[in-house]
C-alpha positions in Angstrom: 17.8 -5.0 1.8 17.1 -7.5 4.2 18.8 -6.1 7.1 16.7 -2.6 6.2 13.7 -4.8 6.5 15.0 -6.4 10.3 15.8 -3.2 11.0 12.1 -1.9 10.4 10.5 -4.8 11.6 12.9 -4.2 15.3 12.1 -0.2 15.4 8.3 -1.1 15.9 9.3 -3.7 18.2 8.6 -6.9 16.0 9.9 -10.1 16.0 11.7 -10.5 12.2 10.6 -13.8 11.1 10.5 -15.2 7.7 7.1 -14.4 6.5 7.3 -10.6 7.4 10.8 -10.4 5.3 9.0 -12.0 2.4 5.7 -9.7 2.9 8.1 -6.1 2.9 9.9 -8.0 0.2 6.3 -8.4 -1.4 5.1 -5.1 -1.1 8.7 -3.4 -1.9 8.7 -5.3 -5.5 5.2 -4.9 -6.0 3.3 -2.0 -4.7 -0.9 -1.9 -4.3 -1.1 -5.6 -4.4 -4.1 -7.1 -2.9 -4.3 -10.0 0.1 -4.3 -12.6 -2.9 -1.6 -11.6 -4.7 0.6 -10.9 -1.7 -0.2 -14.6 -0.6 1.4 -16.0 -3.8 4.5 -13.9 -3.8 5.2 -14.8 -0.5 4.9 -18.5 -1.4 7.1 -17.9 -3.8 9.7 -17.8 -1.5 8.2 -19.3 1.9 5.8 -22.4 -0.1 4.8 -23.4 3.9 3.5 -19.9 4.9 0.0 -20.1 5.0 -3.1 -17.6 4.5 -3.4 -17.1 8.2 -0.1 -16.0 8.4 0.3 -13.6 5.9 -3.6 -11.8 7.0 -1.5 -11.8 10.4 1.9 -10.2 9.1 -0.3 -8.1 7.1 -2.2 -6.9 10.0 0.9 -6.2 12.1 2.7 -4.4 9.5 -0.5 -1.7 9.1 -0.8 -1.7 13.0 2.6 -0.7 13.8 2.7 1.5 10.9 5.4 -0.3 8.2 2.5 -1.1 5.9 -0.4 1.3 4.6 -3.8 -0.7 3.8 -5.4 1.6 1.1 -9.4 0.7 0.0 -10.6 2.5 -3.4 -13.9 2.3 -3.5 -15.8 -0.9 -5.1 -11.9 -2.7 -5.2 -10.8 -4.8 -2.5 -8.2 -4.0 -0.5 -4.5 -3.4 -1.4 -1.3 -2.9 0.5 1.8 -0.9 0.1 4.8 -0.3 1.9 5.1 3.8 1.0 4.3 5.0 4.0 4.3 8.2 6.1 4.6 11.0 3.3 0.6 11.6 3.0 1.2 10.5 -0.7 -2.0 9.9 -2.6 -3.1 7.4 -5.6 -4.8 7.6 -9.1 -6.7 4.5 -10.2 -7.9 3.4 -12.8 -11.8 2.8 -13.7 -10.9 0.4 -16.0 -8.5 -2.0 -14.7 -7.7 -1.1 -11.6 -4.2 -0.3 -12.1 -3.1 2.2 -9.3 -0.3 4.8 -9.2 1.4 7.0 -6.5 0.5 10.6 -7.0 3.1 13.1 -4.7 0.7 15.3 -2.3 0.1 18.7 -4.1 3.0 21.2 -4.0 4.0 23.1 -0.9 4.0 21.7 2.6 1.6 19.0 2.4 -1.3 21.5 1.9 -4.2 18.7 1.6 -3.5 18.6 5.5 -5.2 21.9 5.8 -9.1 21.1 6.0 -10.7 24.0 5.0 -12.9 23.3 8.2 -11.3 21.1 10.6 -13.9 21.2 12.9 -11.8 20.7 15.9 -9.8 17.5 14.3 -6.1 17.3 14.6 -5.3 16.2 11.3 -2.8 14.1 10.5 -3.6 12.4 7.2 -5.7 13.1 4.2 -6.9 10.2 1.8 -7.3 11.5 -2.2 -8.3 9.1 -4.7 -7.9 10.4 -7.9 -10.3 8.1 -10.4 -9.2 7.6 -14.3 -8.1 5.9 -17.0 -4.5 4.6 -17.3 -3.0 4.6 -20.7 -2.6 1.0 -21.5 -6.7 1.0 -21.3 -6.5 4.1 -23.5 -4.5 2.6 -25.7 -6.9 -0.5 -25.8 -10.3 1.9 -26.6 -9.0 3.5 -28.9 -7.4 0.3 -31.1 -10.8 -1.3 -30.7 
């Protein structure tokens, strides 16, 4: 899998260093992570890398496009490496637990803004808001 990740990391013209493996690593094994929890997975594997340098690898990776930065409202931020297929997430009110949700069926119909108002669209951002069943599971034990 590594060479998949130098080869991502060289289409966007990035060097491939150590600390942007371990960050696509990160993200691969562990999708909608925040800054934090990135941080200690890659210091599982690089203990040296610091905070600086992963907030830098972070912010290169959403730059050039490898890495999507999503924000639900009132949570802090949290990364993923899905990226380019206008998917969309569910999160719980709860916990926080987030899933992927697939764009609705057809041809990526939340891209067509009922008024675009002269926008060429090329993303749409849905947050579905919930409870996820472990928390279900929980309210209804207590």
């Amino acid at each position: 899998m590594t060479s998949d990740f130098e080869a991502q990391l060289r289409a966007v013209s990035l060097r491939v260093t150590r600390p942007r493996l371990a960050v696509l690593e990160a993200l691969r094994d562990h999708p909608h992570v925040d800054t934090d929890t990135v941080i200690a997975l890659v210091r599982a594997h690089c203990p040296k890398v610091s905070r600086q340098a992963v907030y830098d690898v972070l912010r290169a990776l959403t730059t050039t496009g490898l890495v999507r930065r999503i924000e639900p409202a009132g949570a802090a931020a949290r990364y993923e490496s899905r990226v380019g297929d206008n998917h969309h997430h569910v999160v719980c009110r709860s916990c926080g637990a987030i899933a992927d949700v697939d764009c609705a069926v057809g041809h990526a119909p939340c891209l067509t803004a009922s008024d675009d108002h002269g926008f060429v669209v090329d993303e749409a951002e849905v947050v579905y808001w919930g409870t996820c069943p472990d928390c279900l599971t929980t309210r209804t034990a207590q």
